[in-house]
C-alpha positions, -999 to 999 in steps of 0.1 A, spaced: -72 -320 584 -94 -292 570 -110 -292 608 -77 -286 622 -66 -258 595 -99 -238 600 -96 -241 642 -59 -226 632 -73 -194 611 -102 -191 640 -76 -190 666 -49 -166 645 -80 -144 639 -93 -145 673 -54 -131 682 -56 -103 657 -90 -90 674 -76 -92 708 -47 -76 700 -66 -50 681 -86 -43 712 -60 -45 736 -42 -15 715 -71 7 711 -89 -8 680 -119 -36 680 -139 -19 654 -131 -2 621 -98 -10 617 -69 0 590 -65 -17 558 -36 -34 568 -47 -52 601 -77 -61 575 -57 -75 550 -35 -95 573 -64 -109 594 -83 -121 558 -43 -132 547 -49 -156 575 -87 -164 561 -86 -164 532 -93 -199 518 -126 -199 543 -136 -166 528 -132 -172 495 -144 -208 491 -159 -224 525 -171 -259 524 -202 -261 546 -218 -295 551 -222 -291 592 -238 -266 616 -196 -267 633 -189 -254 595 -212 -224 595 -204 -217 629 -171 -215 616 -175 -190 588 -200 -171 608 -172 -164 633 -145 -156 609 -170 -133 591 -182 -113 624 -145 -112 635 -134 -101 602 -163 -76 603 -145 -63 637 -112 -53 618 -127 -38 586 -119 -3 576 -151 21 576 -145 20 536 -164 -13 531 -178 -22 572 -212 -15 558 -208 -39 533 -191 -64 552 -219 -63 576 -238 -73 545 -220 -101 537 -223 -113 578 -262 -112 572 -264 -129 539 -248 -157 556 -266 -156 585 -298 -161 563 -286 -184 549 -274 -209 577 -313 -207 586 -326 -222 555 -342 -251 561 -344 -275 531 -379 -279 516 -394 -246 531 -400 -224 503 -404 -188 528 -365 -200 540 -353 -205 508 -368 -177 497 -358 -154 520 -326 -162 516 -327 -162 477 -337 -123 484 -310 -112 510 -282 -126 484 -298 -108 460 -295 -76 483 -259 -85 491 -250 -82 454 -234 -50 451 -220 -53 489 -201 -85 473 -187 -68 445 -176 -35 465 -160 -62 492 -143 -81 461 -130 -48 445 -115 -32 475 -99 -63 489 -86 -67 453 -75 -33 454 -63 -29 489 -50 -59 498 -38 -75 466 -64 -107 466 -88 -121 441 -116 -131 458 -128 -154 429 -155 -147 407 -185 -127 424 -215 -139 405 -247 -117 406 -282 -119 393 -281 -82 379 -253 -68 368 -232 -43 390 -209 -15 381 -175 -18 397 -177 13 422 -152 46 412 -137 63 442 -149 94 446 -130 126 438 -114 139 466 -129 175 481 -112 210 458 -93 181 436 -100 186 396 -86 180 362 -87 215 352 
């Protein structure tokens, strides 16, 4: 069942980028066609079960199609999360430089996670479940918009 539920949310998400394209888009896209596409993703996203190479093939593609639609606002740190996984899918059990490696890019990816988590909580309304880091990170503040001021 969970085989057939994730070829479902590949396929839905694989429509959303081809209709993206077809209309102009591809890369960079608005919050909405975000939100909707991860709508459709969400349950991968948040909490994928991985026990095959099929699985992470899986959540590599809904990642780097994902990564298509997201707004420039977090796209960098999308493309963050893409490549944390990526090291990841290449650790191989028992090699310490693999593990390692891997151990250093999540530890990279810590404050792309939480920017990701807070803006997709903010923008689109979901909880992405509880981002755990090593070190601590500040929840980003927007920036104050150009000749804007309290005073």
């Amino acid at each position: 069942m969970r085989h057939a539920t994730l070829a479902v949310m590949t396929r839905r998400l694989l429509l959303i980028a081809a209709l993206t394209a077809a209309c102009g888009g591809g890369t960079s896209g608005d919050a909405v066609e975000f939100c909707d596409a991860l709508a459709g993703s969400l349950t991968l996203v948040r909490d994928p079960v991985i026990t095959t190479e099929a699985e992470i093939d899986e959540v590599l593609l809904t990642y780097r199609l994902l990564g298509d639609l997201a707004p420039l606002e977090i796209a960098d740190d999308w493309q963050t999360l893409i490549t944390n996984i990526e090291t990841a899918s290449t650790v191989v059990p028992n090699d310490r430089d693999s593990v390692q490696r891997a151990v250093q890019q999540a530890y990279a990816s810590e404050r792309s996670a939480v920017a990701v988590a807070d803006w997709v909580r903010t923008r689109c309304g979901y909880d992405m479940g509880p981002v755990t880091t090593i070190a601590p990170q500040a929840t980003p503040t927007p920036a104050e918009p150009p000749g804007v001021s309290d005073s």
